[in-house]
Backbone as ProteinMPNN parsed JSONL, in Angstrom:
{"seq_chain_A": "XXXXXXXXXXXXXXXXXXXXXXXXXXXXXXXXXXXXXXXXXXXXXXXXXXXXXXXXXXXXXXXXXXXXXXXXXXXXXXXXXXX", "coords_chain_A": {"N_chain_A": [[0.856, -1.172, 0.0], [0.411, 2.029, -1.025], [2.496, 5.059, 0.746], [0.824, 7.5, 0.365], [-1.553, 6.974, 0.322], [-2.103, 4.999, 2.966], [-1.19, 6.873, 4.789], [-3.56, 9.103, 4.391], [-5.753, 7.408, 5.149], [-5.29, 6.432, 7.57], [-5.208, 9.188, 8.923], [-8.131, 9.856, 8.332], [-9.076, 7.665, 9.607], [-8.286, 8.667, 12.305], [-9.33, 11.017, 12.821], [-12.352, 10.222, 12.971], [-12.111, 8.162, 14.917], [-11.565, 10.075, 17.264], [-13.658, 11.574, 17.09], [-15.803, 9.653, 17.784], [-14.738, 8.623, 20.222], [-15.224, 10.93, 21.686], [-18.204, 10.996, 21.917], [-18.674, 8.855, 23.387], [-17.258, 9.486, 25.494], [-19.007, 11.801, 26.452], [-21.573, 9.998, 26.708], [-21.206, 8.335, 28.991], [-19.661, 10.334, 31.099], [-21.814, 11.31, 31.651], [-23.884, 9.855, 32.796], [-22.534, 9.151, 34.813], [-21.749, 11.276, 36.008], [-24.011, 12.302, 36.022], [-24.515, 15.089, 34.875], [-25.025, 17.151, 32.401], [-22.826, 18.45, 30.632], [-19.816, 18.132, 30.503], [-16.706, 19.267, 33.069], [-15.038, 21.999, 32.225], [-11.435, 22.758, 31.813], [-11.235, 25.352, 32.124], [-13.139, 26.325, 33.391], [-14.77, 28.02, 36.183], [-16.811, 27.172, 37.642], [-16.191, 24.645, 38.387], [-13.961, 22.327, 40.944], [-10.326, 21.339, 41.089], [-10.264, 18.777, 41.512], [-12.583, 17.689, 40.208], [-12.309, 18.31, 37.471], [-9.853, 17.276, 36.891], [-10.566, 14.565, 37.218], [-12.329, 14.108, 35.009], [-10.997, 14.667, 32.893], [-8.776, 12.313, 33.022], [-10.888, 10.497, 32.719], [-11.691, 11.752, 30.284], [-9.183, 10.947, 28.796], [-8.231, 8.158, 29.11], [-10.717, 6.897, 27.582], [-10.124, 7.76, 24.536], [-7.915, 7.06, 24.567], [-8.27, 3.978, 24.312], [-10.257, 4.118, 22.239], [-8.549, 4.911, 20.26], [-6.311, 2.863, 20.254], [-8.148, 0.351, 20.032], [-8.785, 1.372, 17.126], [-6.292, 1.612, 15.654], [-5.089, -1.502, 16.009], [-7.498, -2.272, 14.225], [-7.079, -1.687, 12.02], [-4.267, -2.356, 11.314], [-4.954, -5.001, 11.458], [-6.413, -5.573, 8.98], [-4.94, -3.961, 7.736], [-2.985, -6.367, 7.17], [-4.101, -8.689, 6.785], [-5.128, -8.295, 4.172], [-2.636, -7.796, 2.846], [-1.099, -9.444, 3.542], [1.415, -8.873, 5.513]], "CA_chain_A": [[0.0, 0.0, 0.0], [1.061, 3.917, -1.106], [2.467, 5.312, 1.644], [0.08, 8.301, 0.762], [-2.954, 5.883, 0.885], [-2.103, 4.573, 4.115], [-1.544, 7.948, 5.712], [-5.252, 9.53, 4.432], [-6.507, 6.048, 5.865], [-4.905, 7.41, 9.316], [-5.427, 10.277, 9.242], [-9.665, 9.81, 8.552], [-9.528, 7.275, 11.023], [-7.879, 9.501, 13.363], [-10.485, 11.996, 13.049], [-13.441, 9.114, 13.214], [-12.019, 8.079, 15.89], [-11.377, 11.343, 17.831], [-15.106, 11.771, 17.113], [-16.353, 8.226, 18.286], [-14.69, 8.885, 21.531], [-16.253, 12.282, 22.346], [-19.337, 10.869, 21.698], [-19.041, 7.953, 24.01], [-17.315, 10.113, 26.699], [-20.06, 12.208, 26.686], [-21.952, 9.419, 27.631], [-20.026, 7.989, 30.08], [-20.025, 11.215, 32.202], [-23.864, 11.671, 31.524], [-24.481, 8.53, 33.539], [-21.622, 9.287, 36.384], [-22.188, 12.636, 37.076], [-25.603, 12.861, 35.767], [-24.441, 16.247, 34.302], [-24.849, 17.011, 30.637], [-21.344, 18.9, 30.545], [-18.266, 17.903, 31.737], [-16.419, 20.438, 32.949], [-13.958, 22.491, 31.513], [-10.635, 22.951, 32.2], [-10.983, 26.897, 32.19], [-14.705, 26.64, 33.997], [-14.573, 28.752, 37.647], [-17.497, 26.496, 38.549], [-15.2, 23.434, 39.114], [-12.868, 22.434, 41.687], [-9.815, 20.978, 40.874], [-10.636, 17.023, 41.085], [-13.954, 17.345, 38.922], [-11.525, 18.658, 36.121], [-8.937, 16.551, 36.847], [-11.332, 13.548, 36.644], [-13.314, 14.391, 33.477], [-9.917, 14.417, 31.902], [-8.553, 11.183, 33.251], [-11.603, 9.949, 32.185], [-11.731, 10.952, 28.811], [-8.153, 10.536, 28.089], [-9.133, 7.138, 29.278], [-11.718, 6.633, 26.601], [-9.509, 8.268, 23.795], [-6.771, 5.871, 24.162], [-9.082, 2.583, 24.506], [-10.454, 3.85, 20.967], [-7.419, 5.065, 19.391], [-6.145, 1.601, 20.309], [-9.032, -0.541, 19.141], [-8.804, 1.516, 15.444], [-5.179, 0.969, 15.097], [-5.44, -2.418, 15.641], [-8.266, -3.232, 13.647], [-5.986, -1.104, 11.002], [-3.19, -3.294, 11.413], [-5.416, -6.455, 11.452], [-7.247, -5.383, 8.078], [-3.68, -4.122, 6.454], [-2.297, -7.766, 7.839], [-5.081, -10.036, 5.924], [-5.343, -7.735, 2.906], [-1.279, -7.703, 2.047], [-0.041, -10.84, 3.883], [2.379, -8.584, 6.063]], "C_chain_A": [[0.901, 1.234, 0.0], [1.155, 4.688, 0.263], [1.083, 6.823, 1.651], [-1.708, 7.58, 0.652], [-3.265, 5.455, 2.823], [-1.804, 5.988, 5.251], [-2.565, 9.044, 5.825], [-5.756, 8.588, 4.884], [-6.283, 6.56, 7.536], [-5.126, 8.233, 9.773], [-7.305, 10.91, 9.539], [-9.619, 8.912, 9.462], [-9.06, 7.755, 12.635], [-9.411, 10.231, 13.776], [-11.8, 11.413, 13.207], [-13.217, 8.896, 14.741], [-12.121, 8.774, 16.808], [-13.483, 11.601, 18.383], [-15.821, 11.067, 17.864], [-15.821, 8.658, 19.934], [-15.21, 10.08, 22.423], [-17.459, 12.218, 22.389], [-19.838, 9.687, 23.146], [-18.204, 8.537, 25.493], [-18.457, 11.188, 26.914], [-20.926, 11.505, 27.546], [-21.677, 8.926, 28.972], [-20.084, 9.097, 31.246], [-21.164, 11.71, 32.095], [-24.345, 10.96, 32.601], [-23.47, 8.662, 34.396], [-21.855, 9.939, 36.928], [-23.568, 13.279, 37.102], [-25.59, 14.198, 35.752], [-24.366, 15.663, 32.819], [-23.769, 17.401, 29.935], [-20.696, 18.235, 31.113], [-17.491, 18.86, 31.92], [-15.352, 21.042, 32.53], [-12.878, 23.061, 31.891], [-10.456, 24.551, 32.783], [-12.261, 27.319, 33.518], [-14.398, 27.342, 35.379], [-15.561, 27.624, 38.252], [-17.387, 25.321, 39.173], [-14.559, 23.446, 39.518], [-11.877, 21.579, 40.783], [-9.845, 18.918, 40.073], [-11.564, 16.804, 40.566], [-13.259, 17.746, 37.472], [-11.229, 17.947, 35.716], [-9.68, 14.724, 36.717], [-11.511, 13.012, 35.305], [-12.016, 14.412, 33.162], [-9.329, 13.464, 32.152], [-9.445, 10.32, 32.259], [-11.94, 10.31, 30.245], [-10.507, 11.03, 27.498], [-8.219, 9.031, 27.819], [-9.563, 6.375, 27.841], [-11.233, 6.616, 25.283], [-8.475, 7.416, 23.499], [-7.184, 4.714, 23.731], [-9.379, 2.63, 22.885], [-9.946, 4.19, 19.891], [-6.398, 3.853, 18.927], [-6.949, 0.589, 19.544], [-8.806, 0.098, 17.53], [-7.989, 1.162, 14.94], [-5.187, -0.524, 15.264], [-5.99, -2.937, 14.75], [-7.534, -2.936, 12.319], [-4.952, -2.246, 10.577], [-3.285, -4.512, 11.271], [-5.567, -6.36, 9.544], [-6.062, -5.296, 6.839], [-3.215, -5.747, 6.361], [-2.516, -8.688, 6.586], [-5.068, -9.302, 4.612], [-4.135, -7.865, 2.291], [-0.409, -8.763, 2.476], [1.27, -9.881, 5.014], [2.292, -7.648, 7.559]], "O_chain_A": [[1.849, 1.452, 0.754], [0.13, 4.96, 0.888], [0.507, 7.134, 2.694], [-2.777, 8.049, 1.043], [-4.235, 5.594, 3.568], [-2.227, 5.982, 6.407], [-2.667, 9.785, 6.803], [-6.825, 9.049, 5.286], [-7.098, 6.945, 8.374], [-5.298, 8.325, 10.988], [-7.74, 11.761, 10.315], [-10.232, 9.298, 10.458], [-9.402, 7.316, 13.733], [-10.233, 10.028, 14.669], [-12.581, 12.24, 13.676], [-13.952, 9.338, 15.624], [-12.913, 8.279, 17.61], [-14.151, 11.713, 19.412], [-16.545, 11.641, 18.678], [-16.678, 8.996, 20.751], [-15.516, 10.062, 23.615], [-18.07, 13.189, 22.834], [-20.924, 9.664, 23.726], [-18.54, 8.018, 26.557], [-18.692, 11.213, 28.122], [-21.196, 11.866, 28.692], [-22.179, 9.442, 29.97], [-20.556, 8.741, 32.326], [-21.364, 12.797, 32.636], [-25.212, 11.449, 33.325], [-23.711, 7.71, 35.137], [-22.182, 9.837, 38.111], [-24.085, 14.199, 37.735], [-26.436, 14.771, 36.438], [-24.001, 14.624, 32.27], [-23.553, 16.948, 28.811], [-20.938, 17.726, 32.208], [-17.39, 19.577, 30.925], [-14.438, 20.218, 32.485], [-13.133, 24.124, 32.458], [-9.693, 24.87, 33.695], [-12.261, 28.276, 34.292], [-13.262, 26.964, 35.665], [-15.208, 27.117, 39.317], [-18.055, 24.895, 40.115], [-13.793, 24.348, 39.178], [-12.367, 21.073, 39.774], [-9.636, 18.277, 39.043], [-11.712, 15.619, 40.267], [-13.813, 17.409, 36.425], [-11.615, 17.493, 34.639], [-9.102, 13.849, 36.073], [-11.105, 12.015, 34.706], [-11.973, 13.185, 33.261], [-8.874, 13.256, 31.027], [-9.03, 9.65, 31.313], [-12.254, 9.549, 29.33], [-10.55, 11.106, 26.27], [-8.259, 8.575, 26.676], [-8.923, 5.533, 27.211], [-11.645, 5.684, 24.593], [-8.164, 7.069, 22.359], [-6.589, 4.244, 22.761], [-9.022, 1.701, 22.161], [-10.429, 4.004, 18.774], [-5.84, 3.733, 17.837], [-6.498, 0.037, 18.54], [-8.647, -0.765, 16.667], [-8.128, 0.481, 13.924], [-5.384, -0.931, 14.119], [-5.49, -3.928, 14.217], [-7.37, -3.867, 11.531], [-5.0, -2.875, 9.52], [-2.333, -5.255, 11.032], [-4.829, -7.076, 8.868], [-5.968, -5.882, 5.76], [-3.15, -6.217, 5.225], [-1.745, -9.201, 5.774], [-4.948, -10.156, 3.734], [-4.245, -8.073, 1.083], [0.701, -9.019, 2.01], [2.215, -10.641, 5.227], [3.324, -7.336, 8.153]]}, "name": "protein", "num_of_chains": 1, "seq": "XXXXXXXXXXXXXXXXXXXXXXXXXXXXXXXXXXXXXXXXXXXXXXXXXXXXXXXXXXXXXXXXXXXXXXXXXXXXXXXXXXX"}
């Protein structure tokens, strides 16, 4: 595969991905904190460890499905080119 094939393939599943996980951290702190925001690093109305959470948590999330894409990437190049 063209290396410039395989780095628009990365680069949209970057941004899929990116997406997919903001969507499912959303949820995720919908159903913890039973807020509809999470809060924002800049926000005055949070203390420190509700920040520092919500970003644990959806670095968290971000890795788990930055992980699962490359993989399935790596599975999909694997079986498709033998390598």
């Amino acid at each position: 595969m063209s290396r410039v094939v395989s780095r628009s393939l990365s680069a949209a599943s970057g941004m899929l991905g990116g997406a997919l996980a903001g969507v499912i951290f959303k949820q995720v702190w919908k159903f913890a904190s039973g807020k509809e925001e999470a809060p924002q690093a800049t926000s005055e109305e949070y203390g420190w460890r509700e920040v520092m959470v919500a970003a644990a948590v959806q670095g968290a999330i971000f890795g788990m499905v930055k992980a699962a894409i490359d993989r399935s990437a790596a599975q999909s190049i694997h079986r498709a080119t033998g390598k």
